[in-house]
FITOR-755728 format. One record per residue (C-alpha): residue in one letter; y, x, z. Coordinates in steps of 0.05 Angstrom, whole numbers, plus 5000, padded with zeros to 4 digits. Layout:
// residues N
AYXZ/...
//
This chain:
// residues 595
X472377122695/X465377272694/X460877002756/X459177742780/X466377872786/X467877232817/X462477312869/X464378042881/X471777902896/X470577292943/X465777712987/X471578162978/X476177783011/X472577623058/X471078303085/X478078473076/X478377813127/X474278193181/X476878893165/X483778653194/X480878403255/X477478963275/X483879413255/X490679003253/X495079073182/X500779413229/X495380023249/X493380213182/X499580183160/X501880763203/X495481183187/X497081083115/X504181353125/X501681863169/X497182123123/X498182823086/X502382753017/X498282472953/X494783082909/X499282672841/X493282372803/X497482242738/X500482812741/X493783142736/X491482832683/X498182962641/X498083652655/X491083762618/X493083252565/X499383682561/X495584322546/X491283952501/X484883912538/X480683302550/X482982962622/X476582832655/X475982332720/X469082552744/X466481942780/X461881942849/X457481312858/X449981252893/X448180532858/X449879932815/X448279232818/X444379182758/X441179932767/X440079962829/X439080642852/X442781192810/X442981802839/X437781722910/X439382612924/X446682342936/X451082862961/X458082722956/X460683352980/X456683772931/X457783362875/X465483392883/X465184112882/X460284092822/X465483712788/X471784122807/X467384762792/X466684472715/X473584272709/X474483652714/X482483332722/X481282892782/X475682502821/X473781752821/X469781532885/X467180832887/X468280582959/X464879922959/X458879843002/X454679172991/X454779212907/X455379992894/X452380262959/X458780692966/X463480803032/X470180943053/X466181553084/X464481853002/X471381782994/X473882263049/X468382723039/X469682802967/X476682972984/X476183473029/X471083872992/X475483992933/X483384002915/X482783522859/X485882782866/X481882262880/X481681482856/X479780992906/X474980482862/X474179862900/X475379122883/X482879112910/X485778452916/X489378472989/X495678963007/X490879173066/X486379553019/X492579922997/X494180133058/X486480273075/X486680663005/X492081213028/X489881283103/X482381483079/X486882003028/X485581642962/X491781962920/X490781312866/X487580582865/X484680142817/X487779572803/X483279032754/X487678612721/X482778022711/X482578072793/X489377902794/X495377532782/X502677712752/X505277692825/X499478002860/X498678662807/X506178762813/X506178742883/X500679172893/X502779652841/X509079772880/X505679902949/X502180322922/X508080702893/X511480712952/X505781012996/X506581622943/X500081402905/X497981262825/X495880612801/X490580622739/X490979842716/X484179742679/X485379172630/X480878992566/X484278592521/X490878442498/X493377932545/X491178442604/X494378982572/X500678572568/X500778382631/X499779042657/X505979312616/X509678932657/X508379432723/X510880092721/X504080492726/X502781052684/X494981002685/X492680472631/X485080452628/X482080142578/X474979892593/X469879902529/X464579412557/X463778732549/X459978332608/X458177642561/X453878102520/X453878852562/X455279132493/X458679752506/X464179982441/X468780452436/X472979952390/X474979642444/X479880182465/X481680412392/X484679642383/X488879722441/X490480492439/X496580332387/X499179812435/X499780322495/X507380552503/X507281362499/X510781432570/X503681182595/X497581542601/X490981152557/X483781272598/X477580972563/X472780742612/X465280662593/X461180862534/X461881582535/X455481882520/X455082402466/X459882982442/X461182632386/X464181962428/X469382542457/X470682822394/X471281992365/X476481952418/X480182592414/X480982542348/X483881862346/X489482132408/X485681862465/X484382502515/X483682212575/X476081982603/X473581622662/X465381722662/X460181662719/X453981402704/X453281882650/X453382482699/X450582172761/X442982122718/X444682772713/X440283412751/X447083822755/X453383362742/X458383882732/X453784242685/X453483542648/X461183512649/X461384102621/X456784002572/X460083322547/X466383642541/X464984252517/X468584142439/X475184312431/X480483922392/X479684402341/X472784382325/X471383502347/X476783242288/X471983142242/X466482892284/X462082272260/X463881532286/X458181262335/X457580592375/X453180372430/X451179742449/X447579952512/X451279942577/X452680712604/X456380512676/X456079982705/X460780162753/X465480122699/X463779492672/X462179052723/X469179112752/X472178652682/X471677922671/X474077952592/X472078522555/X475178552487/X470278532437/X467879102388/X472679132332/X473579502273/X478579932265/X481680412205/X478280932228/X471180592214/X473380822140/X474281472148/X466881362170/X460981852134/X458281162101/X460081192033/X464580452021/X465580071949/X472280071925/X476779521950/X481279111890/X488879221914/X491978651946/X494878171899/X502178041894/X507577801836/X507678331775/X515278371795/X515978451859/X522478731878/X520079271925/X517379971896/X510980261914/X511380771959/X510981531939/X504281861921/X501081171913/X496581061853/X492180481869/X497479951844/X498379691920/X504379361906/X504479321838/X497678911816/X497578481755/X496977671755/X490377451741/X492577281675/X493777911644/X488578331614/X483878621671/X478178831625/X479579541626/X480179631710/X474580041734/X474279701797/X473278971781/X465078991787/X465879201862/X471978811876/X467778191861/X466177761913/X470178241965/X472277832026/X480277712032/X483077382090/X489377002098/X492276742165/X495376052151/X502776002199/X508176402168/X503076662115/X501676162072/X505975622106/X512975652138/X512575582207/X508175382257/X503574862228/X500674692306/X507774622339/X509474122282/X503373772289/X503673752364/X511073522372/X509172982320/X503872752378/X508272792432/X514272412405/X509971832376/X510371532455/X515771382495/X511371572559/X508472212521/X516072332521/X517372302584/X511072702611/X513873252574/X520673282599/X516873232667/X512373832647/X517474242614/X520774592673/X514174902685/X510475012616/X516575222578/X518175792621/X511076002602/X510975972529/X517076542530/X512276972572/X506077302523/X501277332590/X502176602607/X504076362529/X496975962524/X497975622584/X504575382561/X503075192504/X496074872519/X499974412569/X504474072517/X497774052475/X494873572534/X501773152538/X500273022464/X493172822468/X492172552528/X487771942523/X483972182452/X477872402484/X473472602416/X474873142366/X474472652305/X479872152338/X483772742332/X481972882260/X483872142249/X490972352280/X490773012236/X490472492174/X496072082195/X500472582210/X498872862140/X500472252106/X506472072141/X509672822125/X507472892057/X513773272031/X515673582087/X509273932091/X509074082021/X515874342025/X513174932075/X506875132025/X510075872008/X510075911923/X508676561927/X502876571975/X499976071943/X500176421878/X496977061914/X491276591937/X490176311865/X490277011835/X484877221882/X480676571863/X481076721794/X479777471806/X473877181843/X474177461918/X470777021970/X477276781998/X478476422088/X483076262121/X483076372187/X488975982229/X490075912312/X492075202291/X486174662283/X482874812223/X483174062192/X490774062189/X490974772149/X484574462108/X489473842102/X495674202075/X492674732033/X490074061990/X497274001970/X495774601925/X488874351908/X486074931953/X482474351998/X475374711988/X477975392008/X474175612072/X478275502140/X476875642208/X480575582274/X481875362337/X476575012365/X477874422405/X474673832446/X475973472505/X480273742565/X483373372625/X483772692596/X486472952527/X484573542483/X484874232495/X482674872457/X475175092472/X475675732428/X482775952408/X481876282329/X485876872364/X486977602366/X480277922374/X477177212374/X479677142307/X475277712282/X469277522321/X469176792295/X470077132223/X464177612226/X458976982266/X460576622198/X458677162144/X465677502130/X463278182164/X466278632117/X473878452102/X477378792039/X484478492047/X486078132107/X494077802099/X497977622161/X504477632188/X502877682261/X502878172321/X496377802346/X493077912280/X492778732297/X485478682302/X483678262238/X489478792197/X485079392225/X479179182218/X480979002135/X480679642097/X486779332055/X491779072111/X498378702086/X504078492130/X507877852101/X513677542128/X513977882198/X518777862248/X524578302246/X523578652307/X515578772296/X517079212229/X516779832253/X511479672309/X506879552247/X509380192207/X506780562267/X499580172280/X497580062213/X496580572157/X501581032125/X504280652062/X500879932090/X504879362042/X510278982087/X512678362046/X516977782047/X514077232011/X519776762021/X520576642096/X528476682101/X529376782170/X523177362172/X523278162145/X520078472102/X520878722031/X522978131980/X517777971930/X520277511870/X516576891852/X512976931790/X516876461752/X523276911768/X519477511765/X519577471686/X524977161653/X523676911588/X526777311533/X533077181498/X532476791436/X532977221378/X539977091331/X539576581273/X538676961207/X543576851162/
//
């Protein structure tokens, strides 16, 4: 959580503190179910979304913390009417007073000089400030997932359904957007900035967009600037906008509106990718604590920069899976290095392309940290027994995807407590190793391994990039004499006594940690994992090995049409068999004696 935020929501809670002395919990709850019936913000914005027009929450603010003074002609009532007058969906009023300059007073004006809905946007982290919310007429709330936890978003999230009023749950990454799955609010909003670096990027909502059921409504918060943003959006199936600064620098804000949003679907689908790195609304932004970071998606392809041609994906000459229809470019059908290659067009630009592997169920056959990690545990009779004393608690948390790293991290700890430097760890990496020689090798996947050798010998700069520590992938992968391949991952040090992770190699992490080390264009990224979505988009060649049953279809829907999904030998995982090579092509029969 960033320290803005943190400040923010402790003053927060503190005026909540006073607020409920000066009007008792059991008042404003009566005002709030006294009050007229909610205007139905989602259904506002799924009406227009409906009709296929852009869903537009106008937003109402006087200042920002880091701007200062936005608008100092502030009108409210006027610029509500502006707004409705231009057609926006529905309203957004920001109601806090010491960091925006706003008031529960903007709020009720802007609602009674227009029909449209209106958000409350406030830093709500009390029940009170639900209640407050629907006496002052607010038809929806924000609720910040970063503000909260699992107990206190679904709480909140059913107040407010039960005063008659929308939630939007602003999240930024995947573990938010998880987490706020687990309510059952319509409004997902997706914000694009990120507050380590204020870079604002659209990215950040096309990575998540695929991972947003279709019974919810997606709104992208922050970074909308030009025509050609909307029409990015629009075209990608994201019609639904929060934007305020943008407007409120404007002379006439509903003329601005109108003027953002004046494309239709029709004429925006071809419209030119753009990113900005400036921050747009701060209003926006400063309400996150983990923005997810700018990534790549397919669509930066379709891109009018002109690309080089990308070698297809390597895998046996035999495998038993067809390519699929229409497909020319040999996706699933490539030759081994061996064979003659002279003749491809494509080899001078394939040279030196960047291909990616992830290491766990990829190129080995299982999780290579769990192994590791139980090995560490079980080495002690008192490590033992701390984790039977931990387990009621952490394992409950590794089943849960919101609290998995917690979990997990915990039986890390039990199994390094006392190592207090990275290298005594290494040491431990190195003995552990040694001691499980042919088990380990017994997990290197033969076919994986001979993708990764074709792509040597093709000569693509080849990484792996693992969520385990990279020494023990480093340490396995010199099994197969791949010991000087490139390898990053998890980054660890000390933590409580023991050893913890400092930067998982994770998700959107993943891709960051990639690009800070050179790999900034990726040709062929290979993984078998959910959590890889960002690294698989942002390759221009994605390839799905070994998933899980139950993700193959969520990966037919998020990744390109005709995207390779493979088994390469992982029993108990889907995907479509591919042979070995030395079963690929059987040696021929011997020809009959001559007589």
């Amino acid at each position: 959580m960033s320290d803005i935020l943190k400040q923010i929501l402790q003053r927060k809670r503190e005026e909540v503190d006073q607020r409920q002395r000066d009007t008792p919990t059991a008042v404003l709850e009566a005002r709030a179910r006294a009050a007229e019936p909610a205007r139905g913000f989602a259904r506002a914005l799924q009406a227009r979304v409906d009709a296929g027009q852009a869903a537009v929450i106008a937003e109402v603010k006087r200042a920002s913390p880091s701007k200062g003074v936005i608008r100092a002609s502030f009108d409210p009532p006027s610029i509500a009417r502006s707004y409705a007058e231009a057609g926006a969906a529905c309203l957004s009023v920001l109601t806090d007073q010491e960091f925006f300059q706003g008031s529960d007073v903007d709020l009720q004006q802007v609602r009674a000089a227009c029909a449209l809905p209106v958000l409350r946007k406030d830093f709500i982290v009390d029940p009170y400030q639900v209640f407050e919310a629907r006496a002052l007429g607010a038809d929806c709330v924000l609720l910040i997932v970063a503000a909260l936890d699992d107990r206190e978003l679904i709480a909140l999230c059913n107040q407010a359904g039960a005063l008659g009023m929308d939630v939007l749950v602003e999240v930024h990454d995947l573990d938010e957007l998880e987490r706020a799955l687990q309510t059952d609010c319509a409004l997902i909003g997706v914000n694009n900035r990120d507050l380590r670096t204020f870079e604002v990027s659209l990215d950040t909502t096309l990575a998540l967009q695929a991972l947003v059921p279709t019974d919810r409504i997606l709104v992208t918060e922050s970074g909308i600037a030009t025509m050609e943003d909307v029409a990015r959006m629009r075209s990608a199936g994201v019609d639904a906008f929060l934007v305020g600064e943008r407007f409120m620098r404007a002379p006439d804000p509903g003329y601005a509106l109108r003027e953002l949003f004046a494309l239709q679907p029709a004429q925006i689908a071809d419209a030119p990718v753009q990113t900005h790195a400036h921050a747009l609304d701060d209003a926006d932004g400063i309400v996150t604590a983990a923005v997810a970071p700018a990534m790549p998606t397919d669509l930066v392809a379709a891109a009018s920069v002109a690309v080089p041609p990308v070698a297809a994906p390597i895998v046996p000459a035999r495998a038993s899976v067809a390519p699929p229809s229409g497909s020319s470019d040999g996706v699933l059908g490539v030759a081994h290095a061996s064979e003659p290659r002279a003749s491809d067009p494509d080899d001078a630009a394939a040279a030196q392309q960047t291909v990616v592997f992830d290491f766990d169920h990829t190129l080995y056959d299982g999780d290579s940290g769990t192994h590791l990690f139980r090995w560490l545990i079980v080495r002690a009779w008192w490590r033992r027994l701390l984790a039977l004393l931990v387990a009621p608690v952490a394992a409950p948390m590794i089943v849960f995807l919101p609290t998995r790293r917690t979990g997990i991290s915990t039986f890390v700890w039990v199994g390094t407590v006392g190592v207090h430097r990275r290298r005594d760890l290494d040491v431990l990496i190195e003995r552990y190793v040694a001691g499980n020689i042919k088990q380990l090798k017994s997990r290197l996947l033969p076919i994986a391994l001979d993708v990764l050798h074709q792509h040597r010998q093709r000569g693509d700069r080849i990484v792996v990039a693992t969520g385990a520590p990279p020494e023990l992938a480093r340490a396995i992968l010199a099994f197969a004499a791949h010991e000087d391949v490139p390898v990053l991952g998890t980054v660890v040090g000390p933590k409580f006594g023991g050893v913890g992770a400092k930067r998982h190699c994770h998700h959107e992490e993943k891709v960051r940690m990639l690009r800070e080390q050179g790999y900034r264009e990726i040709a062929i990224a290979y993984s078998d994992s959910s959590a890889d979505l960002p690294l698989l988009r942002a390759a221009r060649k994605p390839v799905v090995v070994n998933p899980k049953p139950n993700t193959v279809q969520w990966f037919r829907r998020v990744l390109p049409p005709n995207t390779p999904i493979l088994n390469w030998g992982c029993i108990d995982r889907a995907g479509a068999p591919v042979a070995p090579a030395a079963e690929a092509e059987p040696a021929p029969e011997p020809a009959p004696a001559q007589r």
